[in-house]
C-alpha positions in Angstrom: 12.6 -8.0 27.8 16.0 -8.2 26.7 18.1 -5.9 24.9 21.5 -4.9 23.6 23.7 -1.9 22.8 23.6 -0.6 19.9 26.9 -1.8 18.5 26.7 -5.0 20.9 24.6 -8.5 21.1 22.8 -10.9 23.0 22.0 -14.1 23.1 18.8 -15.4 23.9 18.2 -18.8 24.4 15.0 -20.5 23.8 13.8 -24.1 24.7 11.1 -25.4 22.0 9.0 -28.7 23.2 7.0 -30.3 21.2 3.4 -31.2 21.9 3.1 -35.2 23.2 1.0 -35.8 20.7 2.9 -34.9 18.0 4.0 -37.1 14.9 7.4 -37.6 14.0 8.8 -35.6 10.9 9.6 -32.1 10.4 7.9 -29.0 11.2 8.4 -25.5 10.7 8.6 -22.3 12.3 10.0 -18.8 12.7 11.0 -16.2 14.9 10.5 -12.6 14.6 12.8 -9.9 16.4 12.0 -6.1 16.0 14.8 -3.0 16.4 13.1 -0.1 17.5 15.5 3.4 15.9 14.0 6.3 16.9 15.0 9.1 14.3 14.8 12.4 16.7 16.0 14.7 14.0 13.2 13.6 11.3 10.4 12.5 14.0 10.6 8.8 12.5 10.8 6.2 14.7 11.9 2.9 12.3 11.3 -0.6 12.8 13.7 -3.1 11.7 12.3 -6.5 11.8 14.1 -9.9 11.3 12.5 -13.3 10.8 14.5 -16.3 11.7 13.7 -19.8 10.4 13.3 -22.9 13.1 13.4 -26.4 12.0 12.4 -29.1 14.1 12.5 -33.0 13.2 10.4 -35.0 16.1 11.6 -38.1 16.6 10.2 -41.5 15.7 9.5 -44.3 13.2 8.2 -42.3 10.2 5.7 -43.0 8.4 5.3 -41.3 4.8 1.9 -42.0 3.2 -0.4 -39.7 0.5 -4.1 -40.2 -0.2 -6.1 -38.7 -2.8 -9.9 -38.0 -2.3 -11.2 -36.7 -5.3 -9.3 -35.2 -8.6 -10.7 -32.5 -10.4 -9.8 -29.7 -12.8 -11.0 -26.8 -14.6 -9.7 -24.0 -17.1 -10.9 -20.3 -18.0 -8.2 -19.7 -20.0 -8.0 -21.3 -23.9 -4.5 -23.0 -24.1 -4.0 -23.1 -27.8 -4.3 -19.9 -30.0 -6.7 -21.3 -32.0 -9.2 -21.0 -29.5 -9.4 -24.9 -28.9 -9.1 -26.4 -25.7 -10.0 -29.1 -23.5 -11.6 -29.7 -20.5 -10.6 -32.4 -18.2 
């Protein structure tokens, strides 16, 4: 596992491949890395954690569509003060 000094760095690198059957657009992701500080004059050991974001864009003609299968609605709550209201 790698580490670094307190006061230091590292740099990690990281190869991301995308699965062969995947369809080009963009996709989403993160990273999480955890700092362990052990506190030995309280007995706390503290966890810093750090998510990182990771974009990917696959390659490819897109192809943008949007279908609707059904539409429906409800309300609970009465919109209007007097108590009226619709249902849609």
């Amino acid at each position: 596992m790698p580490s670094a000094t307190p006061s230091g760095t590292a740099e990690i690198p990281f190869t991301v491949t995308a699965p062969g059957r995947a369809t080009p657009g963009d996709y989403v992701g993160g990273l999480l890395t955890s700092l362990k500080q052990p506190d030995d004059a309280e007995g706390i050991n503290g966890d810093r954690r750090l998510g990182i974001k990771v974009r990917l864009r696959v390659s490819g003609a897109l192809e943008p569509a949007l279908a609707v299968a059904t539409r429906t609605s409800r309300t609970t709550a009465r919109p209007t003060p007097s108590g009226g209201g619709t249902r849609r």
